[in-house]
N, C-alpha and C positions, 0 to 999 in steps of 0.2 A: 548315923549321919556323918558326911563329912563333906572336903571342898569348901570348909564357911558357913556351908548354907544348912539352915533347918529350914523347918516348914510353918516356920512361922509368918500368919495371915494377918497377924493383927484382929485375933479372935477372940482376944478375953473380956472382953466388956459384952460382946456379941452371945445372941442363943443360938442353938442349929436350928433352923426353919422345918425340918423334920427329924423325922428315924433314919432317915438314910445318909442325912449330912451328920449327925452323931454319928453313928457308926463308923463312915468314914472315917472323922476326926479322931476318934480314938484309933485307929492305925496308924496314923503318923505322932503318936508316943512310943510306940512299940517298938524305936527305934532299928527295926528292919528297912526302913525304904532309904535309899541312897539317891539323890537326885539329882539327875543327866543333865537338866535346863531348864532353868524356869522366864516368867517373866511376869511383872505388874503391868497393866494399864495404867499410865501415869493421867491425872494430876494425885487424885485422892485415892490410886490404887483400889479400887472396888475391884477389879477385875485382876484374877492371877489363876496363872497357869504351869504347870508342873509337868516333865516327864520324869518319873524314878526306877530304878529297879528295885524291886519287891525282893529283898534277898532270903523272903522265909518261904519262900513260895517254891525252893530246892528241897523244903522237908513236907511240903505238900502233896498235890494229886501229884503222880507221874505224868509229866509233858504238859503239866500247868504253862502258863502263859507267865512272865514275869516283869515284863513291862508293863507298869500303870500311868495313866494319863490323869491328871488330876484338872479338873477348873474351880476356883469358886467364885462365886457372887458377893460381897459385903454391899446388904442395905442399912444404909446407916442412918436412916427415916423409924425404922421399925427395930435397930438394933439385935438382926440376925441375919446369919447368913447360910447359906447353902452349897453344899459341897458332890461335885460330880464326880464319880471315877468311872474307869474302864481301863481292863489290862487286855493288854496285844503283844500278837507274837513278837514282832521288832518296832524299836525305835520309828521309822520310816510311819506305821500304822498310826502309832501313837499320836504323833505329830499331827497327820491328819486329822485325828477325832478332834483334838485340839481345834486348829485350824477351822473346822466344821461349827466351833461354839465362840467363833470372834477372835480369837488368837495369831496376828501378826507370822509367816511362816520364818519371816525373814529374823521373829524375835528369837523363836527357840532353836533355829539351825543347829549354831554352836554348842557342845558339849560341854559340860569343865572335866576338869582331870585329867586322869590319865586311863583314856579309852580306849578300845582299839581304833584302828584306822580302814577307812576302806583300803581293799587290796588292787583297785584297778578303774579306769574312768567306768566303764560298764555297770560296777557299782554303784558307783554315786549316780549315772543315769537312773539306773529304777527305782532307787529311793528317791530322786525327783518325782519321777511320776509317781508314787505311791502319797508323797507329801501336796501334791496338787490335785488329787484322785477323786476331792469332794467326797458324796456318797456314790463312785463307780463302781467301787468294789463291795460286795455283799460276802461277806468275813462267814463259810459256811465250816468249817473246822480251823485248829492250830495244833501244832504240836511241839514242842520244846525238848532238846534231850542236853543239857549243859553238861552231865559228866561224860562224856564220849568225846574221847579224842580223833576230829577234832569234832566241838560241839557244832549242832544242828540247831536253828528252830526253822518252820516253815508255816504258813499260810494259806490253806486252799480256800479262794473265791471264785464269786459268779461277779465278771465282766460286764456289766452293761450297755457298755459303748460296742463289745466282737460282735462281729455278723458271724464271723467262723469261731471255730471250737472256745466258746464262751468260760469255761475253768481255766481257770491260773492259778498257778501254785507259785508262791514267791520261796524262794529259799534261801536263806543265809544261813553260811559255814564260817566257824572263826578258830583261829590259829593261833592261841594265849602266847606261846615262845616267840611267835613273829610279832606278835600287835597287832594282826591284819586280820579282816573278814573278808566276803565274797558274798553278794544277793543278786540271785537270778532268777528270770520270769520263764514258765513252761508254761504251754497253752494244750489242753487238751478238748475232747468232745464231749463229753461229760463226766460226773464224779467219780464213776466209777472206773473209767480206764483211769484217769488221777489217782486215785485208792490204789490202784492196780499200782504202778507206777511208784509210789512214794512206800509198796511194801517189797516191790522186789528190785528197785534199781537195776533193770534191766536193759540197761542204754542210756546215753544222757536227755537231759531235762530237753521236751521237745521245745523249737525254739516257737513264740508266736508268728504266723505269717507274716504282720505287718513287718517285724523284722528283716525279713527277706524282701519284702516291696522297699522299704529304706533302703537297701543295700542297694539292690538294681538301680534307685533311683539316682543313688548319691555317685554308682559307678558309671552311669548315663552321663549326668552333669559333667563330671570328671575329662568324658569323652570329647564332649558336646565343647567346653573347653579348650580341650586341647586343638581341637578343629578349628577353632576360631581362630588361635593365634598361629596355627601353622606347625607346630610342635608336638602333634602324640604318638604315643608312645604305646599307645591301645593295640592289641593282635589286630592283623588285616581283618579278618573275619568277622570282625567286633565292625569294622569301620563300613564294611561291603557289605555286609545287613544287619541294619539298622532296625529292622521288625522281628528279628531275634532276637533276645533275653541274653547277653553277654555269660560267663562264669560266674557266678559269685566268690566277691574276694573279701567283703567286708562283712560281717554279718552282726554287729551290731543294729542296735534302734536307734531310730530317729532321737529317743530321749535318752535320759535317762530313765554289829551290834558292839552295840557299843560297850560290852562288859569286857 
């Protein structure tokens, strides 16, 4: 442990409601978990929530997952309480599962310590949308590789919201010398070109469509704009048809680890 904080629930007078909130509980002696962000439900704190890093989970499976999500319940009627986990490839997931079981997103944002940083707005975009995601994303592999310079982990899910190529693969890359990461979203047509894709890195992460419909849209706007006030600065061509699709110059989204 460190930052201050343990994992202390205020659980000793309390039983575990099952075998699964014991077991839980006895991981967080094992002083392995290091914890990113927590937060209570105030008045009587029944409700608290945890994101940690799992740091034994690097002498586990290979490409283990090592962010865990923690919630628990104190009923203080019945003098036991109950403990949820789940481990996701990055923070951003985590956060959601949270989220998903009554947790404030705006309580666990912040990290403590000294974590790395996003490297760029486009980051912090998709870890938005990943932390507003609800149940969008159907979590169908992970894979983590922390000793590689620099480290990887990633996330292939099924979209529920795409009409087009429904797999997305989130990735984040992090840079321990700099303090900085990078998480990007690729949209493919199914698992398999994804698999394909994430075994041979054979060009970059494709980008989602809607990406490109944001960009067109937002360099439209731009236009539309500039038209009004008498001022743009748009190519003629861009101005003299309007039912052509301009260049794309932006291609970020509409939206948007911390070891």
């Amino acid at each position: 442990m460190n930052d201050g904080f343990d994992f202390d629930f205020d659980l000793d007078e309390l039983s575990p409601a099952n075998e699964t909130s014991a077991y839980a509980v006895e991981r967080f002696w094992s002083g392995d978990l290091r914890a990113l962000t927590r937060h209570h439900i105030t008045p009587d704190g029944a409700r608290g929530f945890v994101v940690a890093h799992d740091q034994s989970a690097m002498w586990g499976t290979p490409g283990s997952d090592e962010i865990m999500a923690i919630s628990v319940t104190r009923d203080l009627t019945r003098f036991t309480f109950t403990l949820e986990t789940s481990y996701h490839a990055t923070v951003a997931f985590a956060q959601a599962w949270l989220a998903e079981r009554g947790c404030p997103l705006g309580k666990i944002g912040k990290l403590y310590g000294d974590v790395l940083k996003p490297a760029d707005d486009l980051t912090v975009e998709v870890e938005q949308k990943i932390r507003a995601s609800g149940a969008r994303y159907e979590v169908l592999a992970t894979h983590t590789d922390a000793d590689s310079d620099p480290g990887e982990t990633w996330a292939l899910t099924r979209d529920s919201r795409a009409d087009e190529v429904p797999i997305r693969v989130f990735r984040e890359e992090w840079e321990q010398d700099a303090g900085t990461y990078t998480m990007r979203e690729g949209a493919f047509a199914d698992v398999e070109s994804a698999h394909a894709w994430l075994e041979d890195r054979d060009g970059p992460l494709p980008e989602p469509p809607e990406y490109r419909y944001a960009a067109s849209a937002a360099l439209w706007a731009r236009i539309a704009l500039a038209r009004s006030a008498g001022t743009s600065t748009a190519p003629k061509a861009c101005l003299e048809s309007p039912r052509t699709p301009p260049a794309e110059t932006d291609r970020r989204p509409a939206q948007g680890r911390s070891m």
